[in-house]
N, C-alpha and C positions, 0 to 999 in steps of 0.2 A: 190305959188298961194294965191292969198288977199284972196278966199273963206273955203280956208283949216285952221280951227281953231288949232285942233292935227296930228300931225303924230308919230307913235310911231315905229321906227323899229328894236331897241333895239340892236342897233350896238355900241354902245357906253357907256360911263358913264352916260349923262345924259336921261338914260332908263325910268327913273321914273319919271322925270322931271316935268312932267302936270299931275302927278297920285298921290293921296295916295294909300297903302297898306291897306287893311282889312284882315287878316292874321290868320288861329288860330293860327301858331308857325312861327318862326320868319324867317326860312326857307321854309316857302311853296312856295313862287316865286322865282324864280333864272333865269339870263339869262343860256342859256344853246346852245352848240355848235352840240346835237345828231341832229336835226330837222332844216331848216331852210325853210319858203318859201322862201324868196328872201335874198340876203348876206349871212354868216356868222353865224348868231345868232336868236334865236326867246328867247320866254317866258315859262319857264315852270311852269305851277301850281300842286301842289302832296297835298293831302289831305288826311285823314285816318280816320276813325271810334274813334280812338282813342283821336283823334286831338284837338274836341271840349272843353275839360276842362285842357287842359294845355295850352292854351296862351289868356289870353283876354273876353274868354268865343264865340269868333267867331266860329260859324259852316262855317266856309267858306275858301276860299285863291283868292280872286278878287284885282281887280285894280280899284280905283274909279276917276273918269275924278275931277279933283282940278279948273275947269270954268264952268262958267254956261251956261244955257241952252239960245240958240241965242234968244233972245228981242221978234222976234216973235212968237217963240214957234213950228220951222220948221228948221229941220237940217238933214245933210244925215251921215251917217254912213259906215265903210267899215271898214273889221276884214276876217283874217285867222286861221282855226284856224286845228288841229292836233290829231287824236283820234289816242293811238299806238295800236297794232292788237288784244292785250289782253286786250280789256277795255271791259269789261265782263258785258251784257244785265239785267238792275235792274229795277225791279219794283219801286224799289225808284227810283225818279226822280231827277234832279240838274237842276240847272238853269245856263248855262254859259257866258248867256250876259243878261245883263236886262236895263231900263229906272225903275230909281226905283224916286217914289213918296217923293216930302217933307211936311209933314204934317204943317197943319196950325198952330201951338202951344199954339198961343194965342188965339184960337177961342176952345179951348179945342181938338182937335183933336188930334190922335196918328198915329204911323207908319201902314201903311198897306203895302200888297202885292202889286209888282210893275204892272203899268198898261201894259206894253207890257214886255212879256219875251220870249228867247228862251231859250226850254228845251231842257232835255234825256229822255226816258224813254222808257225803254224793247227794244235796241238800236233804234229806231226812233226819229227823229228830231218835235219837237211841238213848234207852237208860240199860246201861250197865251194871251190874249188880256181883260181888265179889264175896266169899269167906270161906273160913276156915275157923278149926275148932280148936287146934291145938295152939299152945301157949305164947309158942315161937313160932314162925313161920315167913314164904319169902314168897314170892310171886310165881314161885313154879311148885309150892307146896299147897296152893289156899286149898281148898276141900271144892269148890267150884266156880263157875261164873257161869252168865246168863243176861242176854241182851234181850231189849225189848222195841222193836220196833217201831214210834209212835206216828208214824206216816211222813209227809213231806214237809219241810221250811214253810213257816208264813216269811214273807217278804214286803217291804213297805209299809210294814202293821204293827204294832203292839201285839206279844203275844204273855197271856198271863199262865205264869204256872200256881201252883201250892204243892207243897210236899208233905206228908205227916209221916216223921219217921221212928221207929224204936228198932233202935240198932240192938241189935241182938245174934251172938254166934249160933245158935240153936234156932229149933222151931219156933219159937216166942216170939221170934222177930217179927214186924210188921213195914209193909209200904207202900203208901197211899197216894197216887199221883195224879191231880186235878190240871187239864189242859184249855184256857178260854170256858170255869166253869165247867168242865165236863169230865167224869171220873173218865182216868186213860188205863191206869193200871193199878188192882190191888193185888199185893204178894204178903202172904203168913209163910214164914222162913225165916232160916238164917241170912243176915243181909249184910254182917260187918265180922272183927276179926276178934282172935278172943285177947284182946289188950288191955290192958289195966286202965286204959283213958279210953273214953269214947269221940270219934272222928270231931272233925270244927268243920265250920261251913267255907266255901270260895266261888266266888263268881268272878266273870271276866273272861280271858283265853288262854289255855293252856293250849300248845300244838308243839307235842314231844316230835313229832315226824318231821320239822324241820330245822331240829338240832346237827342233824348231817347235811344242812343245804336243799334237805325236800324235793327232791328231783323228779319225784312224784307228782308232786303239787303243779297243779295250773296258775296260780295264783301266786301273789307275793306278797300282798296285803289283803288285812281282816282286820274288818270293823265292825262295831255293835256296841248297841246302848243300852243300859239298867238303866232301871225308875222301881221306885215305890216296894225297895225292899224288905221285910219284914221278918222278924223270927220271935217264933213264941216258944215259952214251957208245954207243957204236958197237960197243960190246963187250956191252953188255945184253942180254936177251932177255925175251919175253912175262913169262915166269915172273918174273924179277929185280924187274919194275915194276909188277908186276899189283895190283890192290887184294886180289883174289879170292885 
């Protein structure tokens, strides 16, 4: 289909193909044959407390989409992904898909938090939502944030998302977020930063809270599995990207 930019369904060698690795060890993604949604194979990502200072200095184990963001700044999304039954409820939080922001460089600007993320936290599902209007800006300038609620972890299960999004600093912006099939949340708003490139996509785990040792955290290890990732242009729809 001409509107489908990636499909990733990790049946094959070229698994990686349209992704870099952001890894803290060199082993945290593997395809894996325990889980699969659909075929054979999905993604496993494993991550440790310990993890952060042995490879690279990464608190994380993600996949970063290697194209950019379609011209207009409106693409749909679609991701499965796999909690196993012992993934143990933490106050610390992960982020395991995010639209993460590219700073302006030469206008002096730096890396910030991404404008749209989905979280964990104390097993419930949250979407975070960030921006700001002005040119340059830093995480303690954005114009607002906004968390969304979307109830408890599935565990043991496939759970299917889709996202439809048009990043936009102003009112224009749009965010459409489909849960197992079911609309979870629509927002017309501003939903990204106002930067001269529009955010890239990541999946996997991010969990900045245990870059200090996590002392918070009950847990030491996080796991969880992709399948049947997809992303489309502005031309896409639910159907086109869906796992389901």
């Amino acid at each position: 289909m001409e509107s489908i930019l990636l499909e990733s369904k990790f049946e094959n060698e070229n698994a990686f193909s349209q992704w870099s690795l952001e890894v803290c060890r060199k082993d945290a993604i593997t395809v894996s044959k325990v889980v699969s949604r659909k075929g054979k194979y999905s993604l496993r990502f494993e991550f440790s407390k310990s993890d952060p200072l042995q490879y690279n200095g990464y608190v994380r184990a993600e996949l970063k989409q290697d194209f950019k963001t379609d011209e207009t700044g409106e693409n749909w999304y679609g991701f499965s992904h796999y909690l196993p039954k012992d993934f143990v409820a933490d106050p610390v939080p992960e982020v395991i898909a995010q639209w993460h922001e590219i700073p302006d460089k030469q206008l002096g600007e730096d890396w910030r938090s991404p404008p749209i993320s989905l979280e964990i936290k104390n097993d419930h599902y949250f979407i975070k939502v960030l921006w700001a209007s002005n040119p340059v800006n830093t995480n303690r300038t954005k114009d607002g944030e906004l968390f969304y609620d979307l109830g408890p972890v599935d565990k043991s299960k496939w759970t299917d998302w889709v996202f439809h999004i048009k990043f936009r600093y102003d009112s224009t912006g749009i965010l459409e977020v489909w849960k197992n099939k079911e609309k979870v949340l629509f927002r017309e708003g501003p939903n990204s930063y106002n930067d001269q490139r529009f955010p890239y996509f990541k999946v996997g785990i991010y969990k900045w809270g245990w870059a200090g040792g996590g002392k918070r955290s009950p847990e030491s290890t996080r796991i969880l599995y992709f399948d049947e990732i997809r992303v489309g242009d502005r031309n896409a729809n639910l159907q086109t990207v869906s796992p389901f």
